[in-house]
C-alpha positions as CSV (number, residue, x, y, z in Angstrom):
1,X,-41.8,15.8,8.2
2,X,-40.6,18.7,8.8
3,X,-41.1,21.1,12.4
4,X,-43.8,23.6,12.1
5,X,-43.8,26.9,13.5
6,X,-45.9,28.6,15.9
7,X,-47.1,25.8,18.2
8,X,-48.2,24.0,15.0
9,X,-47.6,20.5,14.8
10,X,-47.9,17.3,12.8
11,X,-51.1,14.8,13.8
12,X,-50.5,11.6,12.8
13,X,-53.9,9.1,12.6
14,X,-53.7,5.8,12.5
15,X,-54.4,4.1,9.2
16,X,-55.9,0.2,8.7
17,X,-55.9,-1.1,5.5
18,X,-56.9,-4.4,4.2
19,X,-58.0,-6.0,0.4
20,X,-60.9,-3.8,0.9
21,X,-59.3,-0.9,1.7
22,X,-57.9,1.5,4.4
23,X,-59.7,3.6,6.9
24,X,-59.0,6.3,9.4
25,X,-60.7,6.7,12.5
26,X,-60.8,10.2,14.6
27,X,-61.9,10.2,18.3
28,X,-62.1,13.3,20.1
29,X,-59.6,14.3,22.7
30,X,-57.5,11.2,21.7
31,X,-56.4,11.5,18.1
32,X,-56.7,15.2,18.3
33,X,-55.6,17.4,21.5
34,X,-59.4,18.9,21.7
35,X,-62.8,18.1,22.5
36,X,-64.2,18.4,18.8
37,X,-66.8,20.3,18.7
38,X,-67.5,21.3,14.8
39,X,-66.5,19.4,12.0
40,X,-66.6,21.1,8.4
41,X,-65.1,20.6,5.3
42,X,-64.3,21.9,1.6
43,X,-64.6,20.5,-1.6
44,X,-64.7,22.7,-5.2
45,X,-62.3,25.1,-4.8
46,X,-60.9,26.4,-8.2
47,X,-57.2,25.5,-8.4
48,X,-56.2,29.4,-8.4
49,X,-58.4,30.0,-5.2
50,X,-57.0,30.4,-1.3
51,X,-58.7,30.0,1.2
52,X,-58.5,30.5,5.3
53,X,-56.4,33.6,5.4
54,X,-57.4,34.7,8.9
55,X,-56.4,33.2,12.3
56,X,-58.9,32.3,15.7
57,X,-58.4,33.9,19.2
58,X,-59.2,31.0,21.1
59,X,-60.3,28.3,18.7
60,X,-58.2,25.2,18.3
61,X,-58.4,23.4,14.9
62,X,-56.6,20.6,12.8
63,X,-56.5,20.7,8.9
64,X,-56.5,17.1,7.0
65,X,-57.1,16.7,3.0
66,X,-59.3,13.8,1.9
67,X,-58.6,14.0,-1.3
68,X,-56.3,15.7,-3.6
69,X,-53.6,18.1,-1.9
70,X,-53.3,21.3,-1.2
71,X,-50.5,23.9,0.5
72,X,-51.0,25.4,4.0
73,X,-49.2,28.2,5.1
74,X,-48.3,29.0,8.4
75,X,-47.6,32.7,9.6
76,X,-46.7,33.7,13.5
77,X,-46.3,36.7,12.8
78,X,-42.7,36.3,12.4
79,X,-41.7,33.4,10.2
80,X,-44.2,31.8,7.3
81,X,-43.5,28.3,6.8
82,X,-45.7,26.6,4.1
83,X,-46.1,22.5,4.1
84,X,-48.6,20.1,2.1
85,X,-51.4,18.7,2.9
86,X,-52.0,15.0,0.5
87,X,-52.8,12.5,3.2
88,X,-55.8,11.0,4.7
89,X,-54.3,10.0,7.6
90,X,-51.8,13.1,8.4
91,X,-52.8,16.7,9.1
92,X,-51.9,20.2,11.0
93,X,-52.8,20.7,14.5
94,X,-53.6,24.7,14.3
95,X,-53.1,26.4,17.6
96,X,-55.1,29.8,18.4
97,X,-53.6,32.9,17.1
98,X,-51.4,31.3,14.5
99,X,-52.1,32.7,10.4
100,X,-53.4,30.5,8.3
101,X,-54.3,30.0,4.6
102,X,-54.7,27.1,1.9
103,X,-53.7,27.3,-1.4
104,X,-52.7,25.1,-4.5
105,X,-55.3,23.5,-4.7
106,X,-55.1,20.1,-6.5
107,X,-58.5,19.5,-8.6
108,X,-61.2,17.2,-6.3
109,X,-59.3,18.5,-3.4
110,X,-61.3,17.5,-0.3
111,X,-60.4,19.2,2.8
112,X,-61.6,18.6,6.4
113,X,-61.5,20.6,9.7
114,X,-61.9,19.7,12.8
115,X,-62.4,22.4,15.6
116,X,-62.8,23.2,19.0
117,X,-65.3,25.5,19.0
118,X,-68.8,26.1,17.4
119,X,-68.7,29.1,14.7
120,X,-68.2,32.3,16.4
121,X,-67.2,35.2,14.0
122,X,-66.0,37.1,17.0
123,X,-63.0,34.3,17.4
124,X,-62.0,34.8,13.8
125,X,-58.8,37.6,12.9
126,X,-59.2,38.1,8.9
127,X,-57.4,41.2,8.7
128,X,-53.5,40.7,8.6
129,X,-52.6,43.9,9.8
130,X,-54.5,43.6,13.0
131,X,-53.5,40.0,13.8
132,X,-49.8,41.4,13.5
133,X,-51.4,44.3,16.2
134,X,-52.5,41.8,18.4
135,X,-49.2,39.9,18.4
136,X,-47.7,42.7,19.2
137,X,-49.5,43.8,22.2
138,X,-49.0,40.5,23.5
């Protein structure tokens, strides 16, 4: 796998699988570097679609597909790195203020997010411009 950019990195789950099948289990604060505190996912999202495109102030979040595959791309305002997402037991730790967006959507993709933070639209940055800005001023 490769490095990821922007404080980005791989999270690797542990995976059992038996006859029966495999399974993937997800504690807070010990598979993931946060206290989870919203859980969402996506599912029917036409193959030509993105989605994300935006990036949170403070919110902390990791990105794992269920089912089918799909591309993430990372921005930091100075490099964009894209990487794919396919397994159920490997995702993207998403640091605040790092760009992201999802596209290529394999058909029944099934997406999952897990983050740090209950919805607050005031943590989200959807305009590119002014993320840049921000970065900037940092």
């Amino acid at each position: 796998m490769p490095d990821l950019i922007g404080g980005a990195r791989w999270i690797e789950l542990e995976k059992f699988s038996d006859p029966h099948g495999a399974l993937t289990p997800i504690e807070s604060e010990l598979d993931v570097p946060f206290a989870i505190h919203r859980v969402f996912y996506f599912y029917d999202v036409p193959v030509a679609e993105r989605r994300g495109a935006h990036a949170h102030r403070q919110q902390h979040q990791v990105l794992i597909c269920l089912a089918g595959g799909f591309d993430v791309i990372l921005d930091d305002g100075a490099q964009r790195q894209s990487v794919r997402l396919f397994e159920p037991w490997r995702g993207v730790y998403v640091p605040p203020l790092l760009w992201v967006e999802q596209l290529n959507f394999h058909g029944a993709t099934v997406g999952l997010v897990l983050a740090s933070d209950v919805f607050d639209e005031a943590d989200y940055i959807r305009d590119h411009d002014e993320y840049r800005r921000l970065l900037a001023a940092k």
